[in-house]
TORMAR-289093 format. One record per atom (N, C-alpha, C): residue in three letters; atom name; x, y, z. Coordinates in nm, 2 decimals. Example, Ala and Ser with C-alpha at 12.3 -4.5 7.8 and 13.67 -1.06 7.14 Angstrom:
BEGIN
@type: Ala, atom: N, x: 1.32, y: -0.57, z: 0.78 .
@type: Ala, atom: CA, x: 1.23, y: -0.45, z: 0.78 .
@type: Ala, atom: C, x: 1.32, y: -0.33, z: 0.78 .
@type: Ser, atom: N, x: 1.28, y: -0.22, z: 0.71 .
@type: Ser, atom: CA, x: 1.37, y: -0.11, z: 0.71 .
@type: Ser, atom: C, x: 1.29, y: 0.00, z: 0.79 .
END
This chain:
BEGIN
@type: Unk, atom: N, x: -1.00, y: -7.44, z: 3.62 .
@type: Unk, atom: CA, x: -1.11, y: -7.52, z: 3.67 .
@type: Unk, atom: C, x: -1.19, y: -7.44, z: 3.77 .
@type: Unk, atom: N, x: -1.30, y: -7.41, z: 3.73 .
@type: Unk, atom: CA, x: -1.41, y: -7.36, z: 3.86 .
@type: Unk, atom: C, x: -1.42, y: -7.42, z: 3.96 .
@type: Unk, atom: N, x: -1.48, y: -7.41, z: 4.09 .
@type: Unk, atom: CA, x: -1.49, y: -7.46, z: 4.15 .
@type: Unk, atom: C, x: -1.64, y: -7.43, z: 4.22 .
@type: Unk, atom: N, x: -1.71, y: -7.48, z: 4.28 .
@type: Unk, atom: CA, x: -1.85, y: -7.46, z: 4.32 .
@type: Unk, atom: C, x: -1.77, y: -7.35, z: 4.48 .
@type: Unk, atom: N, x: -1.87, y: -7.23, z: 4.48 .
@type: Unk, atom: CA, x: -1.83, y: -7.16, z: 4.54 .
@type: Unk, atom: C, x: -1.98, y: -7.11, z: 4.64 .
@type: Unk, atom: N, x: -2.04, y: -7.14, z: 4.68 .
@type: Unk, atom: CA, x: -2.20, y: -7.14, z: 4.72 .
@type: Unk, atom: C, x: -2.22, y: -6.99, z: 4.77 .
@type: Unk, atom: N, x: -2.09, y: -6.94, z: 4.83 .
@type: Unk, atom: CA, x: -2.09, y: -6.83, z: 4.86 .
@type: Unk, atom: C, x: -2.13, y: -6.67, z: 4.74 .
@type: Unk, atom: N, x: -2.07, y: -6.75, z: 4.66 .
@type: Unk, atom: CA, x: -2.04, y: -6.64, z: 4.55 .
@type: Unk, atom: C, x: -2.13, y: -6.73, z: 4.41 .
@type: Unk, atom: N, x: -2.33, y: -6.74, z: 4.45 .
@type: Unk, atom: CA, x: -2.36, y: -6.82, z: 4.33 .
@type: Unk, atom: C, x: -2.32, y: -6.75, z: 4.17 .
@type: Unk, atom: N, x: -2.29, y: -6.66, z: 4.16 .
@type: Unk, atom: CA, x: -2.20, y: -6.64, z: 3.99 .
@type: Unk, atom: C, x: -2.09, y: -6.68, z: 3.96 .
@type: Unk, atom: N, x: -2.01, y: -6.75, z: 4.05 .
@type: Unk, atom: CA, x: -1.86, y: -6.77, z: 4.05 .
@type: Unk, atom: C, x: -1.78, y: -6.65, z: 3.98 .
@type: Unk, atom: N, x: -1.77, y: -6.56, z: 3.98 .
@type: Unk, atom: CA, x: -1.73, y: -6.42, z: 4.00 .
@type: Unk, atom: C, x: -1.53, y: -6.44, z: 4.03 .
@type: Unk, atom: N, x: -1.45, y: -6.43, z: 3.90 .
@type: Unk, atom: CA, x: -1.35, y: -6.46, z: 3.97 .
@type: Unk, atom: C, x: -1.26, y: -6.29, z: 3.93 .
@type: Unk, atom: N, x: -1.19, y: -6.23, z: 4.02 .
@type: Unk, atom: CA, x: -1.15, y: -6.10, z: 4.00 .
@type: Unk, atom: C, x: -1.06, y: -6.03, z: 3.90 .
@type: Unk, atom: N, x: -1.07, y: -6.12, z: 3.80 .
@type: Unk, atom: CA, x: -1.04, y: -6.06, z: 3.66 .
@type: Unk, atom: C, x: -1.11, y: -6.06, z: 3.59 .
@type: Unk, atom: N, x: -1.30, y: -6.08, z: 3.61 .
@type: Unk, atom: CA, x: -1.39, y: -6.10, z: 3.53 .
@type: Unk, atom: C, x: -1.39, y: -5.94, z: 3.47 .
@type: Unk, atom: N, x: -1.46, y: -5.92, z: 3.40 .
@type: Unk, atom: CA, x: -1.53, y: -5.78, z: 3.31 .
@type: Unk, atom: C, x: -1.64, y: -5.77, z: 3.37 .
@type: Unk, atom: N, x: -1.70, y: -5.69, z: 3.41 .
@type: Unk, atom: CA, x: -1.86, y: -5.68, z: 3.41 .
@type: Unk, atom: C, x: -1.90, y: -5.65, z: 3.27 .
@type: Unk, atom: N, x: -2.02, y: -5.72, z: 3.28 .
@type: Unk, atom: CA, x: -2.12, y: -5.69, z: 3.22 .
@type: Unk, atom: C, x: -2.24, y: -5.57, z: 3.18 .
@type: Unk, atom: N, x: -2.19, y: -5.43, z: 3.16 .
@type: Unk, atom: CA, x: -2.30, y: -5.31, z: 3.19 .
@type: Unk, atom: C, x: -2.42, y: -5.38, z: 3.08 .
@type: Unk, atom: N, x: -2.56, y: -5.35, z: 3.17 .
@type: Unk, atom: CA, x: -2.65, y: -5.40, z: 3.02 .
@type: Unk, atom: C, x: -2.73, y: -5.24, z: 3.11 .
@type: Unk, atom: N, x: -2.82, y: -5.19, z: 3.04 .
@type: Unk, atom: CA, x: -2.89, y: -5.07, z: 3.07 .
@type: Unk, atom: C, x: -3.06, y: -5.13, z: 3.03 .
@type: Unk, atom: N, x: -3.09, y: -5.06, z: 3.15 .
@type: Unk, atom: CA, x: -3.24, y: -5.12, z: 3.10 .
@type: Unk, atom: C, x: -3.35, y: -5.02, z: 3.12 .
@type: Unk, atom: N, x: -3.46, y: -5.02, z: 3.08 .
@type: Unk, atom: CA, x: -3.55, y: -4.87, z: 3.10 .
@type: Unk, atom: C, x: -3.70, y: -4.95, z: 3.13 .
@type: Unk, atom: N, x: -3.76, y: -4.92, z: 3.24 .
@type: Unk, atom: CA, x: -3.87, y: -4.98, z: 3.23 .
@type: Unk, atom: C, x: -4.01, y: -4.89, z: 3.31 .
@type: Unk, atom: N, x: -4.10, y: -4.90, z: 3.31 .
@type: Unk, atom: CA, x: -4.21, y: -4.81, z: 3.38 .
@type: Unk, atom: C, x: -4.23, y: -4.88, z: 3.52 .
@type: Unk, atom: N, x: -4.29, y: -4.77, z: 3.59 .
@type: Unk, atom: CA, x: -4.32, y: -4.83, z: 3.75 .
@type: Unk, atom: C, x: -4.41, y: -4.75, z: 3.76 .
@type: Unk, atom: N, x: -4.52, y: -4.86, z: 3.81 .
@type: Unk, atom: CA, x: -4.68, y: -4.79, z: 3.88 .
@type: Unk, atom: C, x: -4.62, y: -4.72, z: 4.02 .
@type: Unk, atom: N, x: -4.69, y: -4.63, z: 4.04 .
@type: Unk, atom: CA, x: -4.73, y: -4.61, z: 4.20 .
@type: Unk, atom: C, x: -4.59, y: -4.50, z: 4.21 .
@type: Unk, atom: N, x: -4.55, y: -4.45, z: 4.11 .
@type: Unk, atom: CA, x: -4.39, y: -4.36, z: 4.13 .
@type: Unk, atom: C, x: -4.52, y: -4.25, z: 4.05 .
@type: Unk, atom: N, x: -4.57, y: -4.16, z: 4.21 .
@type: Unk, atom: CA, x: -4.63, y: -4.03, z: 4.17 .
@type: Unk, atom: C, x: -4.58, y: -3.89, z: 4.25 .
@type: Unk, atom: N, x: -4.41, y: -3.91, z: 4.29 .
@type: Unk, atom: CA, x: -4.38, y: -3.78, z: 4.36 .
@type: Unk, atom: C, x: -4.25, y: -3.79, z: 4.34 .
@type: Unk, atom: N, x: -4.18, y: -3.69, z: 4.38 .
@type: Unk, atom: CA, x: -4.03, y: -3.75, z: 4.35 .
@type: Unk, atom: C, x: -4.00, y: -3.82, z: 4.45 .
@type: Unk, atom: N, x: -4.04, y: -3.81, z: 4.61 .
@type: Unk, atom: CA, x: -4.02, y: -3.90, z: 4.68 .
@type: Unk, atom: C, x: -4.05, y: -4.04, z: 4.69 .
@type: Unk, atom: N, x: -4.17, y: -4.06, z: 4.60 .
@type: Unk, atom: CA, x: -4.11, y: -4.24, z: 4.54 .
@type: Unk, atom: C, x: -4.04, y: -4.25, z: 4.41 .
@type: Unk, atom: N, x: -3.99, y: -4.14, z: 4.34 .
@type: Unk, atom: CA, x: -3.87, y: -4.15, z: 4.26 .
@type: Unk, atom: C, x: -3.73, y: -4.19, z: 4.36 .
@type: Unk, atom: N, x: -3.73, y: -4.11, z: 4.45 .
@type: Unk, atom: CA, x: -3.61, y: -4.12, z: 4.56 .
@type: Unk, atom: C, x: -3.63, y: -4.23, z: 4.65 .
@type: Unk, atom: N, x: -3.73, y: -4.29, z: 4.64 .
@type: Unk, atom: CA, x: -3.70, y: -4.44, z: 4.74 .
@type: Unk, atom: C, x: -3.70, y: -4.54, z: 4.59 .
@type: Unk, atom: N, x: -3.75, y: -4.53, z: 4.48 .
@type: Unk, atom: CA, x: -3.74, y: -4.67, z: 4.39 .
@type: Unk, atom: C, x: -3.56, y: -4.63, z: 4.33 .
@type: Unk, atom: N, x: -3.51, y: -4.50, z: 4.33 .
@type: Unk, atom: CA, x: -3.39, y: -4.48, z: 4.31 .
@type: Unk, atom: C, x: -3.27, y: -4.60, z: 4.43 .
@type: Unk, atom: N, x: -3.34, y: -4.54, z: 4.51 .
@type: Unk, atom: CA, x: -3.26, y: -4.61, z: 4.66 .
@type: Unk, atom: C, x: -3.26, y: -4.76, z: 4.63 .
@type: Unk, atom: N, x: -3.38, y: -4.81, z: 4.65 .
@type: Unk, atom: CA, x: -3.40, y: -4.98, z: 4.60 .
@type: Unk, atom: C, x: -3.31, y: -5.02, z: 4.52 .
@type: Unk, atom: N, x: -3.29, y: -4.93, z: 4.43 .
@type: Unk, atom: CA, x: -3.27, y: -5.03, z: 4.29 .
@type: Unk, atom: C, x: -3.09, y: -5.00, z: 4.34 .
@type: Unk, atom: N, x: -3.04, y: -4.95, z: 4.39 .
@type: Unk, atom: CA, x: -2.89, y: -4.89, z: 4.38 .
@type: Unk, atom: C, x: -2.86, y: -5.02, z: 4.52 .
@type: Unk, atom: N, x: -2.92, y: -5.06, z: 4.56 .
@type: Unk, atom: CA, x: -2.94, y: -5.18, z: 4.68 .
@type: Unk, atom: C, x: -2.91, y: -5.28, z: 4.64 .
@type: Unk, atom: N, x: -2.94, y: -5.34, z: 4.50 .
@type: Unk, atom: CA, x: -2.92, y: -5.39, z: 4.43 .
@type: Unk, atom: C, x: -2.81, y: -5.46, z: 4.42 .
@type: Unk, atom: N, x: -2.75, y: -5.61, z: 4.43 .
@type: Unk, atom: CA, x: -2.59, y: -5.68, z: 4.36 .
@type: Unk, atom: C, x: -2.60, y: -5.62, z: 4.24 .
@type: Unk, atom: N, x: -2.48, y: -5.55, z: 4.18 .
@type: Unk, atom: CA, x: -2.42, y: -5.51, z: 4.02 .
@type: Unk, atom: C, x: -2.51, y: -5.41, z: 3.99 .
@type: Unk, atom: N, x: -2.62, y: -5.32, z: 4.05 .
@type: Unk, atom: CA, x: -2.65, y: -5.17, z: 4.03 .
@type: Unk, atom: C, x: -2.54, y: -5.08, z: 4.02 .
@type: Unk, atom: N, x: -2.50, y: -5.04, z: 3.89 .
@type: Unk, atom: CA, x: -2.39, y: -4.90, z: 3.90 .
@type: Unk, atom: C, x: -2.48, y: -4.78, z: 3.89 .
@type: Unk, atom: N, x: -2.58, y: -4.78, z: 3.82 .
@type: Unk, atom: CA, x: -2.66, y: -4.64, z: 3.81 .
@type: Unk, atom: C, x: -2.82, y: -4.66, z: 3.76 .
@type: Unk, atom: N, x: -2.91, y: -4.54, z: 3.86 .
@type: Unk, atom: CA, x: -3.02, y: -4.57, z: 3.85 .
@type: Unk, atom: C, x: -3.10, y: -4.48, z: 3.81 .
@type: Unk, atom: N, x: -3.18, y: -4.38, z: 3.74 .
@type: Unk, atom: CA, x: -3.26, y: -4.30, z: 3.73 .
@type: Unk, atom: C, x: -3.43, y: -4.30, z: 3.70 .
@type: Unk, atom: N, x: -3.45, y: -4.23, z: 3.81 .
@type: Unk, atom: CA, x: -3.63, y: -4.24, z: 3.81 .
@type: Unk, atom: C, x: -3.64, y: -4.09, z: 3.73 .
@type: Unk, atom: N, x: -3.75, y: -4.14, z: 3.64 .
@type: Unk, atom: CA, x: -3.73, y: -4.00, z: 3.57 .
@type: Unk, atom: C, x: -3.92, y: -3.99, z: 3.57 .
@type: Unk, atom: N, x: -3.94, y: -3.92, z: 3.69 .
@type: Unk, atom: CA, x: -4.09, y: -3.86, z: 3.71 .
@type: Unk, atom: C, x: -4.16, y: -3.86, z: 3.57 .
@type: Unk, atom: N, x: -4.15, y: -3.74, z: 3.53 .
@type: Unk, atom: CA, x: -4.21, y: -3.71, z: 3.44 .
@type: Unk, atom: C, x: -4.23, y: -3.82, z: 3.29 .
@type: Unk, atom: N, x: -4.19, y: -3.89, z: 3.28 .
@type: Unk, atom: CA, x: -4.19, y: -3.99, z: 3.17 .
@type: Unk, atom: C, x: -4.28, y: -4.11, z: 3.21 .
@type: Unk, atom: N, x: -4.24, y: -4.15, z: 3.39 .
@type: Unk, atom: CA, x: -4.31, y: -4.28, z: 3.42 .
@type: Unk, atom: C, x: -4.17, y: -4.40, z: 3.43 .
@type: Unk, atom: N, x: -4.08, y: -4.38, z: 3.39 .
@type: Unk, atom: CA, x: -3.99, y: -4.48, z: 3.39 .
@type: Unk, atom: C, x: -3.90, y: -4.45, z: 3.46 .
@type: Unk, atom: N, x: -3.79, y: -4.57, z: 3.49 .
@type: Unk, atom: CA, x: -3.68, y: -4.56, z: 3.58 .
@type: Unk, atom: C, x: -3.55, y: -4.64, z: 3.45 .
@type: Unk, atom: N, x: -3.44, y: -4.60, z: 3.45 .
@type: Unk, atom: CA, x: -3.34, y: -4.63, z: 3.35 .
@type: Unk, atom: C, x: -3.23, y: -4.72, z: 3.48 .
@type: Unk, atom: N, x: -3.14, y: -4.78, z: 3.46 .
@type: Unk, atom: CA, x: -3.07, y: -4.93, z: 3.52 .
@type: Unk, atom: C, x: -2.95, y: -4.94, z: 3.46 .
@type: Unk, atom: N, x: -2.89, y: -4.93, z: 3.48 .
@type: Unk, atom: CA, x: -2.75, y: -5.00, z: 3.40 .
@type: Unk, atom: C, x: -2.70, y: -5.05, z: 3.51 .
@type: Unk, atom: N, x: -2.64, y: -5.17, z: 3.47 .
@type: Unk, atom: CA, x: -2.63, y: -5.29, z: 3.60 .
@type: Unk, atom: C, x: -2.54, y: -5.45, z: 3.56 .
@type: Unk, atom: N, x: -2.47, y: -5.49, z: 3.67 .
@type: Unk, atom: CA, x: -2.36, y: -5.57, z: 3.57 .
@type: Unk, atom: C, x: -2.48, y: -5.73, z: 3.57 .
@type: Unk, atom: N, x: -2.48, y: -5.75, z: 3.45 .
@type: Unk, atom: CA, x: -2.55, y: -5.88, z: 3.42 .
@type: Unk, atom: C, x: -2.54, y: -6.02, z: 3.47 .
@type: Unk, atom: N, x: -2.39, y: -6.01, z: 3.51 .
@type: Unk, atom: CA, x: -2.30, y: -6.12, z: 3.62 .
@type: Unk, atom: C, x: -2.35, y: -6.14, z: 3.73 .
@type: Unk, atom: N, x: -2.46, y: -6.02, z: 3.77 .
@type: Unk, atom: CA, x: -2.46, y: -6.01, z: 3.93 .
@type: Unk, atom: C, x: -2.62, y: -5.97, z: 3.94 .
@type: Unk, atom: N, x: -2.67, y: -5.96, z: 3.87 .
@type: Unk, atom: CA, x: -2.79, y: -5.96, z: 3.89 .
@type: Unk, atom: C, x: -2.91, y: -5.98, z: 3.75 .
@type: Unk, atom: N, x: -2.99, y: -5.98, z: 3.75 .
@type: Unk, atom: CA, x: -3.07, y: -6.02, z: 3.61 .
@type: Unk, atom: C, x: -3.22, y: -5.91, z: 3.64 .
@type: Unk, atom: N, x: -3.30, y: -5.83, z: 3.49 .
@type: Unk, atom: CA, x: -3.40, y: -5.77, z: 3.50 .
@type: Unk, atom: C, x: -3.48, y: -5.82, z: 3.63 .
@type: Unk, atom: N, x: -3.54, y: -5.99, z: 3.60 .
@type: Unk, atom: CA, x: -3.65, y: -6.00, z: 3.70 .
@type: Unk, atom: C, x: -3.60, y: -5.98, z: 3.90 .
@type: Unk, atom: N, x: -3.46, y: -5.98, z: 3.88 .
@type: Unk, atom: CA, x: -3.47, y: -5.94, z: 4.06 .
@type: Unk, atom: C, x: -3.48, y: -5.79, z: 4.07 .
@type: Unk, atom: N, x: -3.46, y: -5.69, z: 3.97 .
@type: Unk, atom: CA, x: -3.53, y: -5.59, z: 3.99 .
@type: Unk, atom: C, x: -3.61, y: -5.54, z: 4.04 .
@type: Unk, atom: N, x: -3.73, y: -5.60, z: 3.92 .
@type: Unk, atom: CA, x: -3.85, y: -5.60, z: 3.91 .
@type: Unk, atom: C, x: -3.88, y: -5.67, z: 4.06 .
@type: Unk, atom: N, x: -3.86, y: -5.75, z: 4.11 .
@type: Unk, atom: CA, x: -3.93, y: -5.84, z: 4.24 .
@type: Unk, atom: C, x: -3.89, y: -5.72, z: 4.37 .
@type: Unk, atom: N, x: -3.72, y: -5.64, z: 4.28 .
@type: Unk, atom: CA, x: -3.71, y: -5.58, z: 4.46 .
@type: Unk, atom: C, x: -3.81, y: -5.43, z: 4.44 .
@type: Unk, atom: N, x: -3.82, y: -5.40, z: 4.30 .
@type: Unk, atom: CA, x: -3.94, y: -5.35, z: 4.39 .
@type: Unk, atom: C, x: -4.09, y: -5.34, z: 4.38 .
@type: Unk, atom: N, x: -4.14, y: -5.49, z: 4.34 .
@type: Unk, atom: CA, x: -4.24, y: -5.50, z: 4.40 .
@type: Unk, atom: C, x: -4.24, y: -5.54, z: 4.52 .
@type: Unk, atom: N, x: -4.12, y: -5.57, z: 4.62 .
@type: Unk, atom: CA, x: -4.08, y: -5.57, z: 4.78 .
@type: Unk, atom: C, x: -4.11, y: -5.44, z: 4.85 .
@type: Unk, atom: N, x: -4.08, y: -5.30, z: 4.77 .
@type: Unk, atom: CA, x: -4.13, y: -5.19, z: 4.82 .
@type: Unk, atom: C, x: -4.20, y: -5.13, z: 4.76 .
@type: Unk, atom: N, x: -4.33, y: -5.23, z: 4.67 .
@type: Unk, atom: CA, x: -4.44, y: -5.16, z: 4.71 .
@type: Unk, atom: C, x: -4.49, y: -5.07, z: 4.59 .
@type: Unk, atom: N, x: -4.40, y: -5.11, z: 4.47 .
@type: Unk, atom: CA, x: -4.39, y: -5.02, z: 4.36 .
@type: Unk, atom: C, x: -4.45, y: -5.12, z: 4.26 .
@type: Unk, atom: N, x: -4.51, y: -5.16, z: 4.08 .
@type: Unk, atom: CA, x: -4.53, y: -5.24, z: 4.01 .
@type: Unk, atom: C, x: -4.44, y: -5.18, z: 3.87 .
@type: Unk, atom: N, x: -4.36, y: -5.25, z: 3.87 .
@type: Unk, atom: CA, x: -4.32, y: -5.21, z: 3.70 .
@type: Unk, atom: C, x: -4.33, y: -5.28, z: 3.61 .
@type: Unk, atom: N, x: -4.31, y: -5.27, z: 3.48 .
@type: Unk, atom: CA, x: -4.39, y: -5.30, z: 3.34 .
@type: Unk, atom: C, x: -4.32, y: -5.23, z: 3.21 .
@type: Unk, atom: N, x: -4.37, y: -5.31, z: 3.13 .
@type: Unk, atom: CA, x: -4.30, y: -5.28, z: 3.00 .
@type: Unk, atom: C, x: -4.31, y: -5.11, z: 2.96 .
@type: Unk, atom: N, x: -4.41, y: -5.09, z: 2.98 .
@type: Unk, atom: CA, x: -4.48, y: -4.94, z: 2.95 .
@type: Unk, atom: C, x: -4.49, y: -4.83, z: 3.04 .
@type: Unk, atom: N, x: -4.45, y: -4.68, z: 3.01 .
@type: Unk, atom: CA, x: -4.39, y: -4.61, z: 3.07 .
@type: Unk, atom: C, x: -4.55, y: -4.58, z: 3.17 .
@type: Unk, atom: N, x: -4.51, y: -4.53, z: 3.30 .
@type: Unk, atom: CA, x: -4.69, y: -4.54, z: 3.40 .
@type: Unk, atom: C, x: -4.68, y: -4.38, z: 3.42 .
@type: Unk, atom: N, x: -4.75, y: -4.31, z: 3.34 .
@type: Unk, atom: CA, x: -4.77, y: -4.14, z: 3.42 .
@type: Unk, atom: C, x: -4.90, y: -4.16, z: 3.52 .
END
């Protein structure tokens, strides 16, 4: 039986599996590697970020991240918190 746990809103019990889902998406305003290395940072800040790659030259950043613990859109929101815009389409 679950129990409402407010602390822990996924109810997360320590035999769960994560969830790896990988995701690839474009981000405006990532024009140097040093906002590759702060949208890298952000996203690794992340509940259930295991791995993050800003890849300059393409325009996109790649995500693999447990689905239990966090979902695409709070990504996307943490970093339009620092200032970055991402999108379906890769941004050179």
């Amino acid at each position: 039986m679950a129990t409402d746990d407010f602390s822990d809103p996924h109810n997360l019990q320590p035999d769960d599996q994560p969830e790896i889902e990988p995701e690839e998406f474009g981000v405006g305003g990532m024009a140097s590697a040093e906002h590759a290395r702060k949208i890298e940072e952000t996203l690794r800040g992340q509940p259930g970020v295991q791995e993050v790659h800003a890849d300059l030259a393409r325009g996109v950043v790649v995500v693999k991240f447990d689905a239990r613990r966090t979902h695409v859109p709070d990504l996307h929101d943490a970093l339009g918190r620092a200032g970055y815009a991402p999108s379906a389409e890769p941004q050179r």
